[in-house]
N, CA, C and O atoms as CSV, one atom per row, in Angstrom:
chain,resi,resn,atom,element,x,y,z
A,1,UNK,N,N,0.821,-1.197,0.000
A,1,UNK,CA,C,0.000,0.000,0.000
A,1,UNK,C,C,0.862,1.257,0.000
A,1,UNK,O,O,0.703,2.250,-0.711
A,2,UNK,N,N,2.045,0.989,1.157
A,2,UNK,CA,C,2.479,2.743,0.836
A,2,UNK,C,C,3.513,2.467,-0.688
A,2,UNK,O,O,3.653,3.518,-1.313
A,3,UNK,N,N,3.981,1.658,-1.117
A,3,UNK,CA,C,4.942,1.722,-2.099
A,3,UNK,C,C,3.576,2.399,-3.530
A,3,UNK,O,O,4.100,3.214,-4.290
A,4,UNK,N,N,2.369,2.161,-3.777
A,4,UNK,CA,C,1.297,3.039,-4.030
A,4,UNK,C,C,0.732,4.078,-3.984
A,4,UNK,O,O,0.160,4.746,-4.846
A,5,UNK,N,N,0.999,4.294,-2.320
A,5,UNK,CA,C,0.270,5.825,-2.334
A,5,UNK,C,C,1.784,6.644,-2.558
A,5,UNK,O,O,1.655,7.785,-3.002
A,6,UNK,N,N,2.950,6.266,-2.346
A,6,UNK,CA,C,3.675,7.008,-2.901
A,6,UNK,C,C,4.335,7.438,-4.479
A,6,UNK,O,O,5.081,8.325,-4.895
A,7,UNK,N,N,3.673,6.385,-5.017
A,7,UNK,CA,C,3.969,6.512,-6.363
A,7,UNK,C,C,3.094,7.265,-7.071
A,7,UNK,O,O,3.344,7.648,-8.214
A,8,UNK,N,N,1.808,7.579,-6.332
A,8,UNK,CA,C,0.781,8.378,-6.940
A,8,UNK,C,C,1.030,9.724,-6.572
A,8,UNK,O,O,0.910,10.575,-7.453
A,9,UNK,N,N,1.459,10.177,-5.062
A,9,UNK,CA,C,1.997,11.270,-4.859
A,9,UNK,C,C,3.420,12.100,-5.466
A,9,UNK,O,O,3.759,13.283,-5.497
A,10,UNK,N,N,3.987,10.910,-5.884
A,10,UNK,CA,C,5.372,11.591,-6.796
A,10,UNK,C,C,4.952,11.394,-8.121
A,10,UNK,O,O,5.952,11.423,-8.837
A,11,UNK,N,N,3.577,11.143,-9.002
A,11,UNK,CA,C,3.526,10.907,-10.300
A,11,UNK,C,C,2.622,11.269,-10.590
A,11,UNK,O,O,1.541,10.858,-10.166
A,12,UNK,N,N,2.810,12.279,-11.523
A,12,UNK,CA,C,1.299,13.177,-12.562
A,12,UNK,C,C,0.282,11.977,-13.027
A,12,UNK,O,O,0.566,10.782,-13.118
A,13,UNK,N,N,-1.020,12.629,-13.307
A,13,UNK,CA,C,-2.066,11.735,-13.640
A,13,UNK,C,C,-1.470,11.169,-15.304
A,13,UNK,O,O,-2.115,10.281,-15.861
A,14,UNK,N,N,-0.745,11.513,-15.703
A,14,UNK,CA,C,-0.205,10.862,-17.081
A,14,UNK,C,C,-0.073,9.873,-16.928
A,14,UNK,O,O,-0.974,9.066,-17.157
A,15,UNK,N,N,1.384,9.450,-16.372
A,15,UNK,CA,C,2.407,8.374,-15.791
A,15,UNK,C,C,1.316,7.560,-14.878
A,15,UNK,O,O,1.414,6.346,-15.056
A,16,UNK,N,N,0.211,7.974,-13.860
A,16,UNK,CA,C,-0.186,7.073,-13.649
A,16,UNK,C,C,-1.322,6.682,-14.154
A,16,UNK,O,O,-1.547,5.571,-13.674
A,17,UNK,N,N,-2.292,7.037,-14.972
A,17,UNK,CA,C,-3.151,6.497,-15.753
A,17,UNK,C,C,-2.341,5.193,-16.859
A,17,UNK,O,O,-2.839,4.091,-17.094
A,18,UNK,N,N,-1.266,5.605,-17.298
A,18,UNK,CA,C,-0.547,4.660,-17.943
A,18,UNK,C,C,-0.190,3.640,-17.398
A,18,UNK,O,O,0.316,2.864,-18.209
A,19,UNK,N,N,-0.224,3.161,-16.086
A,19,UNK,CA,C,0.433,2.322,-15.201
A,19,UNK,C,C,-0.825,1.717,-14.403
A,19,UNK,O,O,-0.546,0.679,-13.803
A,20,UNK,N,N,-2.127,2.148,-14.276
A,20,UNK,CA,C,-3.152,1.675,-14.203
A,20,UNK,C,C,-4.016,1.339,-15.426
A,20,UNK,O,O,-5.153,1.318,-14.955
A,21,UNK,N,N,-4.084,1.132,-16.415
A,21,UNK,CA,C,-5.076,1.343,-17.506
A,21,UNK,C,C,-4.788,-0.319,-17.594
A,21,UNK,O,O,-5.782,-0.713,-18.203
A,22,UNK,N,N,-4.153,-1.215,-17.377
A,22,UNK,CA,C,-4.364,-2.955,-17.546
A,22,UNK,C,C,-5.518,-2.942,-16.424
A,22,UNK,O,O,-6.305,-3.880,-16.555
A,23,UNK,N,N,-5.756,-2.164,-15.461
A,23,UNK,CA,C,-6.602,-3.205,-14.861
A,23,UNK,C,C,-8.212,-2.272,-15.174
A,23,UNK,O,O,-9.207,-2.577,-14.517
A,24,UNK,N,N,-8.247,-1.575,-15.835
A,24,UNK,CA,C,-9.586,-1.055,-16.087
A,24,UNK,C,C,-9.473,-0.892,-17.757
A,24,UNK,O,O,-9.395,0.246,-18.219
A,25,UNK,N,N,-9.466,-2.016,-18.617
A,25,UNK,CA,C,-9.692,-2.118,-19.891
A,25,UNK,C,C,-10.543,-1.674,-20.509
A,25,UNK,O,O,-10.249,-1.521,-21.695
A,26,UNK,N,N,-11.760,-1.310,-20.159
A,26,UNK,CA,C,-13.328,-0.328,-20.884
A,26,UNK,C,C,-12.539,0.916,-20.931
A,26,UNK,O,O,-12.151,1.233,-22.056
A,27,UNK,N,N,-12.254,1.600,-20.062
A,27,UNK,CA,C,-11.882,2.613,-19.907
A,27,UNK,C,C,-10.541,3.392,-20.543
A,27,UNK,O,O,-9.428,2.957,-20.248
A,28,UNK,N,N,-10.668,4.479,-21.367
A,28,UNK,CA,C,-9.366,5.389,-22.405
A,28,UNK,C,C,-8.627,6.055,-20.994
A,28,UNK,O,O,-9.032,6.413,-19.889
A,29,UNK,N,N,-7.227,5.999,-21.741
A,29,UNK,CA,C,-6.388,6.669,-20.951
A,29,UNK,C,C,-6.909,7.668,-20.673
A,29,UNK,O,O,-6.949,8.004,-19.490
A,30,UNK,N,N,-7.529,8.540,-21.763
A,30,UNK,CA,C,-7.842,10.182,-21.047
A,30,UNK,C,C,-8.785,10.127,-20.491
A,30,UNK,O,O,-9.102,11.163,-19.906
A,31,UNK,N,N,-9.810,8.812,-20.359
A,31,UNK,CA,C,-11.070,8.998,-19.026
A,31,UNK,C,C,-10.139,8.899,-17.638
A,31,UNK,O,O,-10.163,9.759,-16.758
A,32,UNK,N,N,-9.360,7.758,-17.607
A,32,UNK,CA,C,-8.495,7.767,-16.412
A,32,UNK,C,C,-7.681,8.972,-15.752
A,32,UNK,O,O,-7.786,9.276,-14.564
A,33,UNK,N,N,-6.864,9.611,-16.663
A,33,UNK,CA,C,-6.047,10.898,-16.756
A,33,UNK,C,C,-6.954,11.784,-15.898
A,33,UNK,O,O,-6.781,12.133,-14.730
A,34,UNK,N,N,-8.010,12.087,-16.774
A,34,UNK,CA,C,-9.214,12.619,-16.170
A,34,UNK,C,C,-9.967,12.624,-14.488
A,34,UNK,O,O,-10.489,13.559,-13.880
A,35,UNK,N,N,-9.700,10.756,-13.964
A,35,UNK,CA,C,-10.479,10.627,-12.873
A,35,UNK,C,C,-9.423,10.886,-12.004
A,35,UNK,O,O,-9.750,11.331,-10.904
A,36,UNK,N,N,-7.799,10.657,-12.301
A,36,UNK,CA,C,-6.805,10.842,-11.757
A,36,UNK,C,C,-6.672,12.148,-11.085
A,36,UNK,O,O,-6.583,12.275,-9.864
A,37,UNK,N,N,-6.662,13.261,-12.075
A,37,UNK,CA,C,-6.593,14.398,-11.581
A,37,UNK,C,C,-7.782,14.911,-10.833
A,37,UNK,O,O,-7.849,15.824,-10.010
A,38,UNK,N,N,-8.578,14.225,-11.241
A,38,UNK,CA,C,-9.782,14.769,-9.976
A,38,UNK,C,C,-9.899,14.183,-8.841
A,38,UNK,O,O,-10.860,14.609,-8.200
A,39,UNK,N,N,-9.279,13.338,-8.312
A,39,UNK,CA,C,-8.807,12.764,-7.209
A,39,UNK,C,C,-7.681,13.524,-6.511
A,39,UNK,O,O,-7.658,13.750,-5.302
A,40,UNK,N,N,-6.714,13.911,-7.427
A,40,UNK,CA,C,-5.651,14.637,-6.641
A,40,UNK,C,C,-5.920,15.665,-6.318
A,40,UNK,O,O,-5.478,16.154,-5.278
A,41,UNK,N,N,-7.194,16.644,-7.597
A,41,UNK,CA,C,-7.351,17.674,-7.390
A,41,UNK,C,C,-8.336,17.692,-5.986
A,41,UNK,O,O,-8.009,18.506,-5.122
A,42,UNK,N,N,-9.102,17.136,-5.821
A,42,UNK,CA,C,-9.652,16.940,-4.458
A,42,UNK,C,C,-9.041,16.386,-2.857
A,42,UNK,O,O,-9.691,16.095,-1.853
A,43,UNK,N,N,-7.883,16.380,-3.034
A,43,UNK,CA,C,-7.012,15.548,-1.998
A,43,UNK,C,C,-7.975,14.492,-1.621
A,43,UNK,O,O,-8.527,14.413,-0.523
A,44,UNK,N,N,-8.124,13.725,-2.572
A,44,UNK,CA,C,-8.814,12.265,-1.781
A,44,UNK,C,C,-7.648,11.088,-2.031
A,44,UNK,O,O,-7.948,9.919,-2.273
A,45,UNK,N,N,-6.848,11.373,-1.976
A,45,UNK,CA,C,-5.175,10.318,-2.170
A,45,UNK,C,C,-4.986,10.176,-0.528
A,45,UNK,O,O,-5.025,11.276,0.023
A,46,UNK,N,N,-4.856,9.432,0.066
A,46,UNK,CA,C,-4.090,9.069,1.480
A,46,UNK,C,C,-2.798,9.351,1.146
A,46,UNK,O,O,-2.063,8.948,0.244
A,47,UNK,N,N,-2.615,10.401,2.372
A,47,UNK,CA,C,-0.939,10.777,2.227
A,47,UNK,C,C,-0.186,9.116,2.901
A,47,UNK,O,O,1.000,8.918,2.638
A,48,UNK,N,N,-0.724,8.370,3.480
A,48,UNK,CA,C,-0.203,7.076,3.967
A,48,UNK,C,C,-1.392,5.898,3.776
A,48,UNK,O,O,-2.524,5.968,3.297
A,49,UNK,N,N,-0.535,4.645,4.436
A,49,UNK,CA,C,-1.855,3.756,4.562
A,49,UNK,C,C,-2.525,3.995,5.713
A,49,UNK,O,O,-3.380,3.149,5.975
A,50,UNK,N,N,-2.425,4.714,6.334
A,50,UNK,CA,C,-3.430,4.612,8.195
A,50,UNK,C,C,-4.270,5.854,7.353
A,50,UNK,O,O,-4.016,6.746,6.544
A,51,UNK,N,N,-5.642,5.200,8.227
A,51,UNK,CA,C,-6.917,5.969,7.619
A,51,UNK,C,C,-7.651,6.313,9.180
A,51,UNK,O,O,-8.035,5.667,10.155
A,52,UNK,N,N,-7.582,7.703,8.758
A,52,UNK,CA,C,-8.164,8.681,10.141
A,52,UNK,C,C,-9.608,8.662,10.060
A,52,UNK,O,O,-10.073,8.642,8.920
A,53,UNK,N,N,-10.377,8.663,10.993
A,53,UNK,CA,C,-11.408,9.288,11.204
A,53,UNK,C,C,-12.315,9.958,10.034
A,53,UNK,O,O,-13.244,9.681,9.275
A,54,UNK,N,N,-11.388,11.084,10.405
A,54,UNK,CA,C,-11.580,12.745,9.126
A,54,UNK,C,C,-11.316,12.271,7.713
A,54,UNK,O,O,-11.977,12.435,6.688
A,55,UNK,N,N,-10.129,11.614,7.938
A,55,UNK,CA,C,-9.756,11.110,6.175
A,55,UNK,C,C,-11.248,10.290,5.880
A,55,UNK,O,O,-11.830,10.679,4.867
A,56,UNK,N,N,-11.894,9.235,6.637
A,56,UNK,CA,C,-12.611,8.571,6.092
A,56,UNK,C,C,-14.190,8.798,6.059
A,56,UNK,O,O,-14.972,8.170,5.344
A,57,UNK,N,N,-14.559,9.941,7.081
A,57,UNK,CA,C,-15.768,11.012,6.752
A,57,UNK,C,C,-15.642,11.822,5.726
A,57,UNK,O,O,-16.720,12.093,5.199
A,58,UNK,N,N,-14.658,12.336,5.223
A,58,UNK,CA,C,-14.369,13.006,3.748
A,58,UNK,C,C,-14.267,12.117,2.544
A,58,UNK,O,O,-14.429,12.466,1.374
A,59,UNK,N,N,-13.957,10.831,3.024
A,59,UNK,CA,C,-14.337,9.906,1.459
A,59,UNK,C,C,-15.670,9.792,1.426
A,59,UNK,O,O,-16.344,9.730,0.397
A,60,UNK,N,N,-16.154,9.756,2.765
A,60,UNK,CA,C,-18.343,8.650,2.568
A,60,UNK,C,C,-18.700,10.025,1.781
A,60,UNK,O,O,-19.475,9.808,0.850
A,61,UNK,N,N,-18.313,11.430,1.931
A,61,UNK,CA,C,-18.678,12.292,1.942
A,61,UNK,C,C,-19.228,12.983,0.373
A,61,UNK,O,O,-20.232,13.570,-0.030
A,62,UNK,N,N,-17.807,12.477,-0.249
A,62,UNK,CA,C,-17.702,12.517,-1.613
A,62,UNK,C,C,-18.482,11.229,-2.176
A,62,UNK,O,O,-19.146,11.349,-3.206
A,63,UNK,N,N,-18.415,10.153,-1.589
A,63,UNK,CA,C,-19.097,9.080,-2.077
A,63,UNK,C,C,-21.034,9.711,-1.796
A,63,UNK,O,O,-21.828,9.795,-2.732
A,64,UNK,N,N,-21.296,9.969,-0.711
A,64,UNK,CA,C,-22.866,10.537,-0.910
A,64,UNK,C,C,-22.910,11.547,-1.682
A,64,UNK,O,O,-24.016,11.594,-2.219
A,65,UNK,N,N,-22.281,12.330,-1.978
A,65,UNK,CA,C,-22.562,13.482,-2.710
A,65,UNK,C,C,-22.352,12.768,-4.289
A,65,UNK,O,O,-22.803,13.697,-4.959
A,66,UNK,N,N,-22.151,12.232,-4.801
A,66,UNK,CA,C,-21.961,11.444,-5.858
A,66,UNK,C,C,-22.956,10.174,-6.148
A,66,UNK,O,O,-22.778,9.456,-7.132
A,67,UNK,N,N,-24.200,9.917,-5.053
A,67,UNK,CA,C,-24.668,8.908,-5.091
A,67,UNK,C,C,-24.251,7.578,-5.076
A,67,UNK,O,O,-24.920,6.717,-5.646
A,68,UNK,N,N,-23.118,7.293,-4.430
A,68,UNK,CA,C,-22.573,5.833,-4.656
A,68,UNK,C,C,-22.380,5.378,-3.889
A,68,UNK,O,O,-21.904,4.243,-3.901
A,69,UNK,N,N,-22.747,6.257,-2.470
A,69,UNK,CA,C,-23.681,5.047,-1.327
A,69,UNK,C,C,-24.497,5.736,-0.610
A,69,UNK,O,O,-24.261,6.905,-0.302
A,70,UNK,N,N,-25.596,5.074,-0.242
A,70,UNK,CA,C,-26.815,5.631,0.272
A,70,UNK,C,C,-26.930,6.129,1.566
A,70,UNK,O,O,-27.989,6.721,1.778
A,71,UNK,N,N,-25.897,6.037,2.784
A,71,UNK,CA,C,-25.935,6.404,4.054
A,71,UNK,C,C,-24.206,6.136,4.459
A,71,UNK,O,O,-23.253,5.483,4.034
A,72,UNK,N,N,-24.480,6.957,5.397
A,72,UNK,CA,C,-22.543,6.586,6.266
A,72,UNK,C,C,-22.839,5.271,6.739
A,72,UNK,O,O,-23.933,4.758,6.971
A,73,UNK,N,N,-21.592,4.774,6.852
A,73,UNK,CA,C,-21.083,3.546,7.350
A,73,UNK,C,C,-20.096,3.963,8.639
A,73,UNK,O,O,-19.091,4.614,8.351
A,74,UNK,N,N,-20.360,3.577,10.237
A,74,UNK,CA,C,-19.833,3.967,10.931
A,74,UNK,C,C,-18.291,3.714,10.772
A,74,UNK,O,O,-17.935,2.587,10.428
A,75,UNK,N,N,-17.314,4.734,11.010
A,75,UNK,CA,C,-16.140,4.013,11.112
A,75,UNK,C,C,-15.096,2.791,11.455
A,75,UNK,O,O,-14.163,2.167,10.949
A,76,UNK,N,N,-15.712,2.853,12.398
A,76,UNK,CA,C,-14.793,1.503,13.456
A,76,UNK,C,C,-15.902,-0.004,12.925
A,76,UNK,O,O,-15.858,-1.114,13.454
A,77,UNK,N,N,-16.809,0.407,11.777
A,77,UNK,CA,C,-17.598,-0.984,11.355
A,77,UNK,C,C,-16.839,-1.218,10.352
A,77,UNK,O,O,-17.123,-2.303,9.846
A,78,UNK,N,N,-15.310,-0.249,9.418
A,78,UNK,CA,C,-14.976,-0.866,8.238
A,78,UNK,C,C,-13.249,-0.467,8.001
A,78,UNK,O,O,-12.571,-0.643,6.988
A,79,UNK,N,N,-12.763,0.252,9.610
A,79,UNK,CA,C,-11.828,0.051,9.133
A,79,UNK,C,C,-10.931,0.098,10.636
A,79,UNK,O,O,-11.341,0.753,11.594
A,80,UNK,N,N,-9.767,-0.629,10.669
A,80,UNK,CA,C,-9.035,-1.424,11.118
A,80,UNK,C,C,-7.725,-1.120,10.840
A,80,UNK,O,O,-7.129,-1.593,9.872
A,81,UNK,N,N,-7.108,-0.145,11.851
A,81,UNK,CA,C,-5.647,0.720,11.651
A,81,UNK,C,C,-5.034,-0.126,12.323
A,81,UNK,O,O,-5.707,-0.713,13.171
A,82,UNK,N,N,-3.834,-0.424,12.218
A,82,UNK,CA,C,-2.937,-0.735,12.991
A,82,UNK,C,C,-1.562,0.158,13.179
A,82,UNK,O,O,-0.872,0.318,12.173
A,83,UNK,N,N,-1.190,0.673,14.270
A,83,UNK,CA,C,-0.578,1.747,14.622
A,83,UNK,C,C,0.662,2.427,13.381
A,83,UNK,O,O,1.369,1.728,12.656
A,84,UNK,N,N,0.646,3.701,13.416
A,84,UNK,CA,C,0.834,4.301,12.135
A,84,UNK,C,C,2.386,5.172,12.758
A,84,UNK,O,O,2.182,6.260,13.298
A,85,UNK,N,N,3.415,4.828,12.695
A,85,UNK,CA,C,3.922,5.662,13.347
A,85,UNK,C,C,4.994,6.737,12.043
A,85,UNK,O,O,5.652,7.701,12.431
């Protein structure tokens, strides 16, 4: 996971749409390019793998406002940190 979130944080949505596009085959580089930068442009990238609280009320957040899930999901029902130092 972090050898990931760091490769997305040191790499423009170019380089990584190109490096993701085997595993979403329907989908053109420039739709990806596209969802890439709107992810970064929204800081929804985990600066690490430990997922806060706040980090994960700001994803349901974007996910309801987008319709792509119907209610919050309490935290501690879906995610499972193990100490982040």
């Amino acid at each position: 996971m972090e050898k990931g979130i760091t490769y997305v944080k040191d790499h423009n949505e170019d380089e990584i749409a190109k490096v993701i596009s085997n595993q979403f085959p329907d989908s053109s580089i420039n739709d990806l390019k596209t969802i890439v930068k709107r992810y970064k442009d929204s800081d929804s990238w985990l600066p690490n793998a430990y997922i806060s609280e706040e980090i994960y009320k700001n994803l349901e957040d974007i996910m309801l406002d987008a319709k792509l899930i119907d209610e919050y999901v309490p935290f501690q029902d879906l995610v499972h940190n193990i100490s982040h130092e």
